[in-house]
Each structure stands twice: as C-alpha cells, then as structure tokens.
C-alpha positions in Angstrom: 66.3 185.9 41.8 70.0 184.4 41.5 70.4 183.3 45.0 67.3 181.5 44.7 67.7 179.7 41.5 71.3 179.2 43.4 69.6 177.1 46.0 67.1 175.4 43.9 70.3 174.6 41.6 72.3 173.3 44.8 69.2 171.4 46.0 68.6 169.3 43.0 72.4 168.5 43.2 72.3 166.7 46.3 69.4 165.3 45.1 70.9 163.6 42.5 74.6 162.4 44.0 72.2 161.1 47.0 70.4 159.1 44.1 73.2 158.1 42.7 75.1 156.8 45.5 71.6 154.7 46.8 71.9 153.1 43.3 75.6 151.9 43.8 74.9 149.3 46.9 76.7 149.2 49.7 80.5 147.4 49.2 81.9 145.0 51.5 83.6 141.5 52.2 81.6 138.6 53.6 82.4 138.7 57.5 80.9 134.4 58.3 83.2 131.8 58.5 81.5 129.3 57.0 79.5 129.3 53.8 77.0 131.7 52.6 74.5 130.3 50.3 73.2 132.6 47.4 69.8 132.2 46.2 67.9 133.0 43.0 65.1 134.9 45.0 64.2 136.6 48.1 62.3 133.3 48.9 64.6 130.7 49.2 61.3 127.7 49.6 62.2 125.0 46.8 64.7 126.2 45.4 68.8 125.2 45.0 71.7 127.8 46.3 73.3 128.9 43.0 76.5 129.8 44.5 78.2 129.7 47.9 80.3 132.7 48.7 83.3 132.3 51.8 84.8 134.8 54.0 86.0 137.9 52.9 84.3 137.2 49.2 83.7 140.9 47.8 80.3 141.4 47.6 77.6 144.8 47.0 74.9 145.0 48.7 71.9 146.5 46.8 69.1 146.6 48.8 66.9 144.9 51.6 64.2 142.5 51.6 62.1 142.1 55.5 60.8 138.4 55.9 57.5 137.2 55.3 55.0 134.8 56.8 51.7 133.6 55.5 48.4 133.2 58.2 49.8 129.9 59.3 53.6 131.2 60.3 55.2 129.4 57.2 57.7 131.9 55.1 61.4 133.1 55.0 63.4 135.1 56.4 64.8 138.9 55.7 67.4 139.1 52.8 69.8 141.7 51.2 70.2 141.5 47.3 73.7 141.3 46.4 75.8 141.5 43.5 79.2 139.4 43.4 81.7 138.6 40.7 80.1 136.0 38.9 76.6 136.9 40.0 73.9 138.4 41.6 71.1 136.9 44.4 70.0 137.0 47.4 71.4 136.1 51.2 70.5 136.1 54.3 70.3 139.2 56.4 72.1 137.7 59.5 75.3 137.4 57.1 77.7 139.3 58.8 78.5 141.8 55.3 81.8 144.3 56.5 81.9 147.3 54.7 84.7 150.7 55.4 81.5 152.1 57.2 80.8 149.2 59.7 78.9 146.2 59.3 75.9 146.6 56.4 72.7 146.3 58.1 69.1 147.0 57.0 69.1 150.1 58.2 71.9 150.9 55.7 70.6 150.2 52.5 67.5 150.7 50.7 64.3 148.5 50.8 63.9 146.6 47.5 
C-alpha cells in the first residue's frame, strides 16, 4: 500500500512542476536584426504595433497561436504571445526568439 501511494505521490509531482514550468514561457532574446513589431492581438488586420522590440530584447515566450484564413484566403499569420519588460503582445512566429535551449519554435511552447 506504501509503494503505491509512493508512486501515485511521485506521479502527481511531475505533474505539477511539468505544469508549472508550461506556465512560465519559454525565455529568450530577440535573434532579427531589424525591428519586431508587437501587436495587441493575434490578428494584427487594423490595428497599430504597440511597441517594436530590437535584437537581443529579453523577451518570454508564452504560448503559440497557428495562422488563420477565411473561405477567400484573407487572414494572418502564426504568432507566439510574448511578455517583455514594458509589455505583453503578440509577434510573429518567423521571429527568430534564442533561448539557452535553441531557437523557440512552435513546437516548443504550448498552443494558446
């Protein structure tokens, strides 16, 4: 009865760090040479940048949003939501994002 309660114990554990590290993003430094605009929303259409981060701006990646298109082919592109000091928004997924693990990529961080 112990070694199972051990394992159920053990198993909820992981469970939880896994959680918590999912909830803490993904950090890294902006890896484009030129600007990268944030936006307020995963779909940019009519709407202003709020901010414009540069290379190797410190940035957390949070999760992943895929692209969308309507019936006619008109939409936006994938984006990852990112948090930044003095913000949070959303850029675009082919921003080159340099984390200690490699390069962030969709595959990396959670779906929002």
């Amino acid at each position: 009865m112990n070694r199972k309660r051990n394992v159920v114990v053990s198993v909820v554990a992981a469970g939880l760090a896994t959680a918590v590290l999912a909830g803490c993003g993904v950090d890294g430094k902006i890896g484009n040479y030129d600007k990268v605009s944030v936006w307020p929303n995963a779909d940019p259409r009519g709407q202003n940048p709020i901010a414009d981060l540069t290379t190797l701006t410190p940035v957390t990646v949070e999760c992943y949003t895929p692209g969308k298109a309507d019936a006619t082919g008109f939409g936006y592109g994938a984006t990852y939501k990112i948090s930044y000091d003095g913000g949070s928004g959303y850029i675009d997924a082919s921003t080159s994002i340099m984390s200690d693990g490699g390069e962030v990529s969709p595959e990396r961080v959670p779906k929002c």
